[in-house]
C-alpha positions as CSV (number, residue, x, y, z in Angstrom):
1,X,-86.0,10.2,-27.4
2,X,-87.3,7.5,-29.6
3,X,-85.9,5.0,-32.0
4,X,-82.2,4.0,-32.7
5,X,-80.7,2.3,-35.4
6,X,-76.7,1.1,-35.4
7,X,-75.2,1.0,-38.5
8,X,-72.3,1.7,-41.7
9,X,-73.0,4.4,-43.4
10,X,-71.1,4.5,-46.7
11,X,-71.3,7.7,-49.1
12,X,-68.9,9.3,-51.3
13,X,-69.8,12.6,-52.4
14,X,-67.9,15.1,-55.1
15,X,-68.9,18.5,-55.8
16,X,-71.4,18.9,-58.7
17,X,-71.5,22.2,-61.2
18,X,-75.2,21.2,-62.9
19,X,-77.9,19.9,-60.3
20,X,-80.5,20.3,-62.7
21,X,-78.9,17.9,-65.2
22,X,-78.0,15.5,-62.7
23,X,-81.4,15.7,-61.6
24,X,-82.6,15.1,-65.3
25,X,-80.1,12.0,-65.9
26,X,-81.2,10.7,-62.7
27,X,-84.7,10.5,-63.7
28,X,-83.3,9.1,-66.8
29,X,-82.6,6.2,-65.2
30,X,-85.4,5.5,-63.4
31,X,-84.9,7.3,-60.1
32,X,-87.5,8.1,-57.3
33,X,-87.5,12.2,-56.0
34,X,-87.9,10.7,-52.1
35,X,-87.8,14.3,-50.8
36,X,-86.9,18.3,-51.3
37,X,-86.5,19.5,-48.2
38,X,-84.2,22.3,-46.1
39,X,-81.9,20.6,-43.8
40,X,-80.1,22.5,-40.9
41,X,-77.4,20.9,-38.7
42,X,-75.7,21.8,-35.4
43,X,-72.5,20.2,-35.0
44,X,-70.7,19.8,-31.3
45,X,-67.5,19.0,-30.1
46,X,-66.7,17.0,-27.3
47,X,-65.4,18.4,-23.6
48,X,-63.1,15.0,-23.5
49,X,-61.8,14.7,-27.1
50,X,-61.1,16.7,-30.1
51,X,-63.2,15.2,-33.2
52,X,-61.3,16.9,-35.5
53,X,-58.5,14.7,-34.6
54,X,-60.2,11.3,-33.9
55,X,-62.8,12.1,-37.3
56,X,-65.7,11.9,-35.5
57,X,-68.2,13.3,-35.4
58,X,-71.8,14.6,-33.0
59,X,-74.5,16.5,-34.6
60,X,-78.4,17.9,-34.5
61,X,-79.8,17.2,-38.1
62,X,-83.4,19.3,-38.2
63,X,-86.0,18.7,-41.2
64,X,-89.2,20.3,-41.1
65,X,-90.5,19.2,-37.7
66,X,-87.8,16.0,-37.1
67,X,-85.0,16.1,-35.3
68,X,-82.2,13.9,-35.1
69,X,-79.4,13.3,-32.9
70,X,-76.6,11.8,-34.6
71,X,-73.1,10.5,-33.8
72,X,-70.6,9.7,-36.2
73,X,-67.5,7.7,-35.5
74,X,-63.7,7.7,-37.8
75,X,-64.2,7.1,-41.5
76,X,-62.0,3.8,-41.9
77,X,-62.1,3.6,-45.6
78,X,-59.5,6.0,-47.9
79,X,-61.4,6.4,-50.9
80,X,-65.3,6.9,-49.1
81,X,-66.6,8.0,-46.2
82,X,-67.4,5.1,-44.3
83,X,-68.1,5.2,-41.2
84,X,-70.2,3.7,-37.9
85,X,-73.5,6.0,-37.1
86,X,-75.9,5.7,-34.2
87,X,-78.8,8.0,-34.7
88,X,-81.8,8.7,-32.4
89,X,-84.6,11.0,-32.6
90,X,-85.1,13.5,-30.4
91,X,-88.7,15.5,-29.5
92,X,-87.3,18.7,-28.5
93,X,-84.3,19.7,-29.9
94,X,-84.0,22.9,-27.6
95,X,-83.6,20.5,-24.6
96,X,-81.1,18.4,-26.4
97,X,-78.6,21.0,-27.5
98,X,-79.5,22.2,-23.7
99,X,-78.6,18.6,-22.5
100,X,-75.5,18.6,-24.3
101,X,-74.2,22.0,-23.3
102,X,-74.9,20.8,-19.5
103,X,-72.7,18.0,-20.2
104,X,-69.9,20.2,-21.4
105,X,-70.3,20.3,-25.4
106,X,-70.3,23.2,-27.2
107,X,-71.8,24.3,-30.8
108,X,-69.2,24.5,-33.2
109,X,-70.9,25.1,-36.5
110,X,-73.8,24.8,-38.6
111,X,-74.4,23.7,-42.0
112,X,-77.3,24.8,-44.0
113,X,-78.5,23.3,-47.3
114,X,-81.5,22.6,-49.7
115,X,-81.6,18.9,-50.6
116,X,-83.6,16.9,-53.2
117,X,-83.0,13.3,-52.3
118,X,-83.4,10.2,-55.0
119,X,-83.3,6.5,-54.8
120,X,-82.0,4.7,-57.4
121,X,-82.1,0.7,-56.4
122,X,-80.4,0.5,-53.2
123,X,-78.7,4.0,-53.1
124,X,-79.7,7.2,-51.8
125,X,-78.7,9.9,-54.2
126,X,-78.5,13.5,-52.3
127,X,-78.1,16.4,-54.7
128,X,-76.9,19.2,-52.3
129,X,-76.9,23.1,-52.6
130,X,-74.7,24.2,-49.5
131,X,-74.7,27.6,-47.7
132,X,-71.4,28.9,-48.7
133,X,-70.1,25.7,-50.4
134,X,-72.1,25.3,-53.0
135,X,-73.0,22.1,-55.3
136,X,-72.4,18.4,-54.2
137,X,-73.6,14.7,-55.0
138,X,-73.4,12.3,-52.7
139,X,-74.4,8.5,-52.9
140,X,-74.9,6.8,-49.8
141,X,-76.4,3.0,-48.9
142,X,-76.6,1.9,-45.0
143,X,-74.8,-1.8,-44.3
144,X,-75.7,-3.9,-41.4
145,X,-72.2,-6.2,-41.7
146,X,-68.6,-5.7,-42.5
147,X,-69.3,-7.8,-46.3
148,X,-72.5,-5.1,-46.9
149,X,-70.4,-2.2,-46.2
150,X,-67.6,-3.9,-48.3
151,X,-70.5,-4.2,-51.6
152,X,-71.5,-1.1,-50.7
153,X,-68.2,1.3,-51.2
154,X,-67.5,-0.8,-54.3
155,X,-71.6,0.5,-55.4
156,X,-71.3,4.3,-54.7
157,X,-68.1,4.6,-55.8
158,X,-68.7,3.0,-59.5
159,X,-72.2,5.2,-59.8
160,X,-71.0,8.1,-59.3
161,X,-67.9,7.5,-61.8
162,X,-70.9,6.3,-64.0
163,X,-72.4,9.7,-63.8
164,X,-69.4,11.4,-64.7
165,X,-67.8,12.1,-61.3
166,X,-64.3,11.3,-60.9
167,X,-63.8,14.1,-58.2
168,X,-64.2,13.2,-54.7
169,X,-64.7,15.3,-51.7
170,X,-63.9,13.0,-48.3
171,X,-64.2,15.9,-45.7
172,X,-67.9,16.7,-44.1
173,X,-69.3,20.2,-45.1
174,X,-68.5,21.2,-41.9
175,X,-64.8,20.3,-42.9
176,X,-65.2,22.2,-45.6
177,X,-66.6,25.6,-44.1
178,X,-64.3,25.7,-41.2
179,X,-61.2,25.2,-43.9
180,X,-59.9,22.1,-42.9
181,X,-57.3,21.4,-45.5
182,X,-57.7,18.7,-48.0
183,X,-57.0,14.8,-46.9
184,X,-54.2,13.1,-48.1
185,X,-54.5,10.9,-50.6
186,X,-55.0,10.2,-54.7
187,X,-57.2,12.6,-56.4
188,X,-58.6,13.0,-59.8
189,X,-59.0,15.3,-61.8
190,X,-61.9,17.4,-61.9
191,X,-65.2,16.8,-63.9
């Protein structure tokens, strides 16, 4: 295992019928294609806890030859998916989902998608094609302190209203492919 990083991750994502004119009014404004890549991720859950009740949430994120081990704690905003992450990278990701079934966690799913990511100033704009799910934006920025996370919400919400999404999807994909029902909560109309 190598690096970690602690932080806020803060995305809202909504599903998305055109990716290729997203794309287009993305470059329209000036965003950067920062990679188009296949991700594939192995979600566990815990011996100790159920995650689907405390929203959390432990995963194997693999991209070309990289692997990452990521945990995800409770979203603790209503409107975006904010939420702590601690993320390490891992040189053998065999012997980690090995590691993790010694210690009594068990695979629970796995989400495949194809993903173009952008940046457009300080957010990361993911245009998603889903196994099974289909088409998604999400917008996501990284905070270091409660008053960047607090900016950031405010950000990715307002761009993605700006590019016509008033739609928002709170649960992960992995929500969404096991049917977890819909979060409470207000909801707007579809694009």
């Amino acid at each position: 295992m190598a690096s970690a990083d602690v932080m806020w991750e803060v995305e809202a994502k909504a599903p998305a019928r055109d990716l290729e004119a997203l794309a287009a009014e993305l470059a329209r404004r000036g965003a950067q294609l920062l990679a188009d890549r296949r991700e594939r991720d192995v979600y566990f859950a815990a011996p100790d806890r159920d995650f689907a009740e405390t929203d959390e949430a432990l995963r194997l994120r693999t991209v070309e030859d990289r692997t990452t081990l990521t945990y995800k704690g409770p979203k603790i905003d209503p409107r975006t998916k904010t939420r702590r992450e601690l993320s390490v990278d891992v040189d053998d990701p065999i012997a980690a989902a090995a590691l993790l079934e010694a210690l009594g966690y068990r695979r629970v799913g796995a989400v495949s998608k194809h993903r173009r990511v952008y940046e457009l100033g300080r957010t990361e704009i993911a245009l998603d094609n889903v196994e099974g799910l289909g088409s998604f934006v999400e917008a996501e920025e990284l905070a270091e302190t409660e008053a960047e996370r607090d900016r950031a919400q405010e950000h990715v919400l307002a761009l993605l209203t700006e590019l016509g999404f008033t739609q928002r999807e709170r649960r992960s994909y992995l929500e969404l492919l096991l049917g977890h029902p819909s979060e409470p909560g207000p909801r707007t109309a579809p694009r």
